[in-house]
N, C-alpha and C positions, 0 to 999 in steps of 0.2 A: 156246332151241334153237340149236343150232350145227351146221353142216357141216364137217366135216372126215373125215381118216382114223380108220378105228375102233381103231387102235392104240395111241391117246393113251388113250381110253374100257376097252381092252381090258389097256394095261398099270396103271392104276389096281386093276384087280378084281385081277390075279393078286399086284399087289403086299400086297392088303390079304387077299387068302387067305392068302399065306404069313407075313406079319408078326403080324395076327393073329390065329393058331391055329386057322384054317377048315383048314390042311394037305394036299398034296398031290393025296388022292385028292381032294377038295373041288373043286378050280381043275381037274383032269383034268376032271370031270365036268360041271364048265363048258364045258370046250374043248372037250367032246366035244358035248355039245348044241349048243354056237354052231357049231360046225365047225370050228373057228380055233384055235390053242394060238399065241398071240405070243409064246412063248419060243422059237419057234422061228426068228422074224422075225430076220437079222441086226440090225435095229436097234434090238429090245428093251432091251440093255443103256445104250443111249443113252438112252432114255424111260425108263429104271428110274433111273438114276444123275442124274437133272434131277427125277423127281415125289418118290423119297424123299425128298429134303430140303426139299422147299415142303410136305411134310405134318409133317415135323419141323416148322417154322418156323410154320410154323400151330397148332401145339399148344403153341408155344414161349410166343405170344404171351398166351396165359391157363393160362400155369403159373403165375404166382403165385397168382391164386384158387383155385386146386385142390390140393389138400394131394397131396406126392407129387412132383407135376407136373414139378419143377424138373430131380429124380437121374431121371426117367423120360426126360425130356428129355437128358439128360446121357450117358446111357445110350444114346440112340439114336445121337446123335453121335459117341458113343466106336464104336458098333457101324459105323456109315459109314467112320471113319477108318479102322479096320482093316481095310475091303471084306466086312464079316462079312455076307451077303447072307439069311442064315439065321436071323440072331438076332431072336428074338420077342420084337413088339411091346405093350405093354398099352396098353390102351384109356385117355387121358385121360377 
């Protein structure tokens, strides 16, 4: 259990709606039941641009046992550098 802002909690889900293929209406229908849409929050892009890459690096760390893993990893990396916000993620 933690206290904090629900921001941190709030930009996690919208990132893993849109990377993996939950899509738009999916995360709307979230926000609309929580009350909240944090893409609204000017400081979304700041909590997006710091958690994308600790989930990268966390998947990073057991690619080698997972066939695939490595070009998936690869893949997402390449997708960051380009600021590609869009590009979909597959599930280790």
């Amino acid at each position: 259990m933690a206290w904090g802002r629900p921001e941190r909690d709030l930009t996690a889900i919208e990132i893993h709606c849109r990377r993996f293929g939950h899509g738009p209406e999916h995360y709307r229908g979230f926000a609309e039941a929580y009350a909240h849409d944090v893409t609204d929050w000017s400081g979304h892009p700041v909590l997006r641009d710091i958690r994308e890459p600790r989930t990268v690096t966390t998947n990073a760390r057991k690619a080698a046992r997972t066939p695939g893993a490595v070009a998936e990893v690869e893949r997402r990396i390449a997708g960051l550098r380009n600021s590609d916000t869009h590009l979909g993620w597959n599930i280790l």
